[in-house]
C-alpha positions as CSV (number, residue, x, y, z in Angstrom):
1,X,-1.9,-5.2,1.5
2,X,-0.3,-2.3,2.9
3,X,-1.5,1.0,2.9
4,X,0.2,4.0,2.2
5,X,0.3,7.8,2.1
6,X,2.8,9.9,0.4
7,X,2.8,13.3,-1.9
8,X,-0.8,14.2,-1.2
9,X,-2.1,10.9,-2.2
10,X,-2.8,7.4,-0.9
11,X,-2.3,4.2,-2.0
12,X,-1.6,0.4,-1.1
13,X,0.7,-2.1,-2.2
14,X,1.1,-5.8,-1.9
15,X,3.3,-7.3,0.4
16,X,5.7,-9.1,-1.7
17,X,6.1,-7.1,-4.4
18,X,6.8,-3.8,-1.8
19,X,10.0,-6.4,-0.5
20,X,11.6,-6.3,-4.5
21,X,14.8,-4.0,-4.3
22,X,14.4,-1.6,-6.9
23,X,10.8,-2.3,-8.3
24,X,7.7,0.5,-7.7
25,X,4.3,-0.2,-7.6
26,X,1.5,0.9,-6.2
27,X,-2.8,0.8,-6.2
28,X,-3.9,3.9,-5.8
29,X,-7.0,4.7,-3.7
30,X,-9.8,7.5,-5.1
31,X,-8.7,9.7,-2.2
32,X,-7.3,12.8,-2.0
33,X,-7.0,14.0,-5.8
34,X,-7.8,17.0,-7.3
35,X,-11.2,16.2,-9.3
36,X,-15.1,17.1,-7.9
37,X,-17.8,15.3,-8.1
38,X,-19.1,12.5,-9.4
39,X,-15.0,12.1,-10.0
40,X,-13.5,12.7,-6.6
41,X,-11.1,13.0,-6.2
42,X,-7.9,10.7,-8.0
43,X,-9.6,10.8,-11.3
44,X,-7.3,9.8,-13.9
45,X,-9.1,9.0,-16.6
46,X,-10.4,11.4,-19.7
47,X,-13.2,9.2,-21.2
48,X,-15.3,10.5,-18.0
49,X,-16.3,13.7,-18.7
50,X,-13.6,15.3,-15.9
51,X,-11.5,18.4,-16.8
52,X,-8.6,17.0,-18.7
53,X,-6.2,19.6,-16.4
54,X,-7.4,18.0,-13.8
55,X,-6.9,14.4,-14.7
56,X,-3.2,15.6,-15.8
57,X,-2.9,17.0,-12.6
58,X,-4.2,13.3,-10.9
59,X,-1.5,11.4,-12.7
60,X,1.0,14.1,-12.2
61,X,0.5,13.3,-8.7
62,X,0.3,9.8,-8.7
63,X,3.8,9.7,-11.0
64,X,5.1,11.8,-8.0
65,X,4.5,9.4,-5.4
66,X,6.2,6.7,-7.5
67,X,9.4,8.8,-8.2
68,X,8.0,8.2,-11.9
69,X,9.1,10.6,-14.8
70,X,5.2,9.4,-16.2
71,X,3.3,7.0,-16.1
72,X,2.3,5.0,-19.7
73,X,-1.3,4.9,-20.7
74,X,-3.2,3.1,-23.3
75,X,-6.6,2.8,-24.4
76,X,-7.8,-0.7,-22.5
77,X,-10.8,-1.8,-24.5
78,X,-11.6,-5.1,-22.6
79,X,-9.4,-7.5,-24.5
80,X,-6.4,-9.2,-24.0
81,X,-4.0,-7.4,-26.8
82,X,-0.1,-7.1,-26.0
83,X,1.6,-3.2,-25.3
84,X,5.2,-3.8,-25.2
85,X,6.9,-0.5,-23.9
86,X,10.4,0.2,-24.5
87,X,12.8,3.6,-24.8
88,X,11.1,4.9,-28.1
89,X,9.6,7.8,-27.3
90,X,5.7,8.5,-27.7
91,X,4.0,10.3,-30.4
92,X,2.4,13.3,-28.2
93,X,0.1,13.8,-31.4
94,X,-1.2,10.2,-31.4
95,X,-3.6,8.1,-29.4
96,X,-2.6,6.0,-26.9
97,X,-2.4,2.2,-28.4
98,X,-5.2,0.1,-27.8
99,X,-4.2,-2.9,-25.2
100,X,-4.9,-4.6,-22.1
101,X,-1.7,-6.2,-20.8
102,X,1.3,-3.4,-20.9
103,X,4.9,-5.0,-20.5
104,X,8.5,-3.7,-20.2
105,X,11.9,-4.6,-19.1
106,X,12.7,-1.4,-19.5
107,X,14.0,0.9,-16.1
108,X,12.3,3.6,-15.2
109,X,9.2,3.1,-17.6
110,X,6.0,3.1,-14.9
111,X,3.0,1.0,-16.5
112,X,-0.5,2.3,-15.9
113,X,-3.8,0.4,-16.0
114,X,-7.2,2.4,-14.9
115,X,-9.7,0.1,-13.0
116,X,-13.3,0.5,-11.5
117,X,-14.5,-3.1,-10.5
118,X,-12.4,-5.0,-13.5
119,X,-8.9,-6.8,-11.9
120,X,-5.6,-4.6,-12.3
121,X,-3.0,-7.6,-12.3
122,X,0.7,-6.3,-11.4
123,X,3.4,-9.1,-12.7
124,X,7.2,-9.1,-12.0
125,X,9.7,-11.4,-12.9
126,X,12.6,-11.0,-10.3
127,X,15.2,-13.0,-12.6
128,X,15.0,-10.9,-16.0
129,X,13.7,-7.9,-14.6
130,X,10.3,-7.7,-16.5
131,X,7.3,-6.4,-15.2
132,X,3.7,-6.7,-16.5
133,X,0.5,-4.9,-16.0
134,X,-2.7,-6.2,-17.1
135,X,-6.0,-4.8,-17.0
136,X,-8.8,-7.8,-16.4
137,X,-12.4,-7.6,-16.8
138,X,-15.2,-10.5,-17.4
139,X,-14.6,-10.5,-20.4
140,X,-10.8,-10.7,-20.3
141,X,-11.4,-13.7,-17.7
142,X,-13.4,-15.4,-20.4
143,X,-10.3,-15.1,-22.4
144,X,-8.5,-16.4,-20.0
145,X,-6.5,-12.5,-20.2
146,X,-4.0,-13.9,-17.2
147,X,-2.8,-17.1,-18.8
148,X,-2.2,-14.8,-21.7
149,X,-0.1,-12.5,-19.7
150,X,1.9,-15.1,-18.7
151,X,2.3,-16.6,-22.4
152,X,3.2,-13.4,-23.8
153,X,5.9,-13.2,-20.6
154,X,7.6,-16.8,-21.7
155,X,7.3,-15.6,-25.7
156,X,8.6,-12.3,-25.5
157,X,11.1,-11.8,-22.8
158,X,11.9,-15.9,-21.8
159,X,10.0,-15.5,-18.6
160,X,9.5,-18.6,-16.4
161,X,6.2,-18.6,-15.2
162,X,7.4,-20.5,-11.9
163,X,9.6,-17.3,-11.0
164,X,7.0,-14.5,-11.1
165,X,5.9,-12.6,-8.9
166,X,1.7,-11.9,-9.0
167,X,-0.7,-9.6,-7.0
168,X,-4.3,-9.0,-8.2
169,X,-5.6,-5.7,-6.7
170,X,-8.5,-4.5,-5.5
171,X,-11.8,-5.4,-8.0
172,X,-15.6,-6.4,-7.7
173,X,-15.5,-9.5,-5.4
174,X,-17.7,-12.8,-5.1
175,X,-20.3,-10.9,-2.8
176,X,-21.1,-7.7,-5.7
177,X,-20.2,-9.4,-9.2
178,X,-23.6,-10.4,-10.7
179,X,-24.1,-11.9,-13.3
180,X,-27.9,-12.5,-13.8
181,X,-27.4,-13.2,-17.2
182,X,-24.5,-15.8,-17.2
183,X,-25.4,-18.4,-19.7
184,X,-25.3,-15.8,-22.2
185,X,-22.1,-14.2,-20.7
186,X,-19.8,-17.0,-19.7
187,X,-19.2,-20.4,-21.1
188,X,-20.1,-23.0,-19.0
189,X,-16.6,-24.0,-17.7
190,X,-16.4,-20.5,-15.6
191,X,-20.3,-21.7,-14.1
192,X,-18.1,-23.5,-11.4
193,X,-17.4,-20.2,-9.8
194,X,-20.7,-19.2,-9.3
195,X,-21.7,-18.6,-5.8
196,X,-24.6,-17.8,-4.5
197,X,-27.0,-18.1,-7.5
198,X,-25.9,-15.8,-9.6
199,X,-22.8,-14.4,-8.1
200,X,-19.2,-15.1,-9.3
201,X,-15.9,-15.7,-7.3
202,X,-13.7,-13.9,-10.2
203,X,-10.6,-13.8,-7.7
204,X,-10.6,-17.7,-7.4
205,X,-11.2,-17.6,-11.0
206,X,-7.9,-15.5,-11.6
207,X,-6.2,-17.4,-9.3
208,X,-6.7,-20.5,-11.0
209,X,-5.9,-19.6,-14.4
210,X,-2.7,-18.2,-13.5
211,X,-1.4,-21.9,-11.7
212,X,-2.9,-23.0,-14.7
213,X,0.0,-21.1,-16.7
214,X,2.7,-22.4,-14.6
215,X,2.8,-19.5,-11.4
216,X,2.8,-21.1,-8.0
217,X,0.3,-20.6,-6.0
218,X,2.5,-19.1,-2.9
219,X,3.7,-16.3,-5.3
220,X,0.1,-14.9,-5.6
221,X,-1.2,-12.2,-3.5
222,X,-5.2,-11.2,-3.6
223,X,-6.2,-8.1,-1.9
224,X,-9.6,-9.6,-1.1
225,X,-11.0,-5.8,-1.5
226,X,-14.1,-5.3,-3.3
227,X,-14.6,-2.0,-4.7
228,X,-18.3,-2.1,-4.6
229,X,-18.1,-2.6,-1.1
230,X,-15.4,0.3,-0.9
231,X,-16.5,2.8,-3.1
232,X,-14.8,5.4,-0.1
233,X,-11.5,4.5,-1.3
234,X,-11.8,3.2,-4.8
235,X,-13.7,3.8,-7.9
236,X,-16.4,1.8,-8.9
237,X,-18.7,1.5,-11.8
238,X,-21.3,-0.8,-10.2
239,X,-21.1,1.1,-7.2
């Protein structure tokens, strides 16, 4: 990945997505945000317990350094349900939408998901111009929530699989995501990614399921960053 610093705050970006005229995108690090302790410091979520000014003023930065008007929220609850965004404008009175995967075709619209251990995966299809942003926990791998993506991709928008564009960021890797109760968690034909007794290889996982939907395996970036293991630059709820 490459690393980046811009607008008071840092972030990385992968490799082949950063080389697509005309697309933004960006993994933001926990550094250099406005928020204290326990949420330093590029908190941007307000289920937390952090100062909703200065999660607004998080985002507000993090927008900045994307050239975004704003960035587009919704209320991930660990599933595998479809946001489609497009030029209506948002209720400011309502709740954000409940979903996992957030998709638009749609210029200028910035799609958010919040992560700390559970896979952001950032989609693009070059040839229609559609982009995709899907927020992946155990159990959205258990659902097989990246083969879904994909799916709701060909159904809604007539995207190939072959000619997208995938990087999985930053997430709990094979050496911190334990699973000491597995047979109860995951069926049994996810047990092949176990390593190490009871530690699971959820990037291969990923990895897998998206060939599985028809993306080729040399259009796939993996940051290979655990955020256990990095809890100095990104969040982390295990860690």
């Amino acid at each position: 990945m490459i690393f980046r610093s811009e607008d008071g705050v840092d972030y990385c970006q992968f490799e082949h997505l950063a080389a697509c005229r005309g697309l933004g995108h960006a993994v933001f690090l926990r550094t250099r945000g406005c928020s204290d302790a326990p949420f330093d410091r590029l908190n941007v979520s307000l289920s937390v317990g952090d100062a909703a000014e200065r999660v607004a003023a998080n985002r507000r930065r993090a927008a900045d350094a994307l050239g975004a008007p704003e960035l587009v929220f919704v209320q991930q609850v660990h599933g595998h349900g479809v946001r489609v965004v497009d030029d209506r404008p948002a209720d400011p009175g309502a709740a954000p939408p409940e979903a996992d995967v957030l998709i638009t075709d749609r210029a200028g619209k910035f799609l958010a998901v919040q992560v700390a251990d559970c896979q952001p995966i950032l989609i693009y299809d070059p040839a229609r111009r559609v982009v995709a942003n899907a927020h992946c926990g155990w159990r959205g791998s258990v659902a097989d929530g990246p083969g879904r993506a994909v799916e709701a991709l060909r159904v809604g928008f007539g995207c190939a699989a072959q000619d997208l564009l995938v990087g999985v960021g930053p997430s709990l890797g094979p050496c911190c995501a334990e699973f000491v109760n597995y047979r109860e968690e995951l069926p049994p034909r996810l047990w092949r990614y176990r390593r190490d007794t009871v530690y699971f290889d959820f990037w291969d996982m990923t990895r897998d399921q998206l060939i599985a939907a028809g993306v080729r395996d040399d259009r796939i970036e993996t940051s290979r960053l655990c955020t256990r293991c990095r809890t100095d630059r990104f969040f982390s709820y295990r860690g």
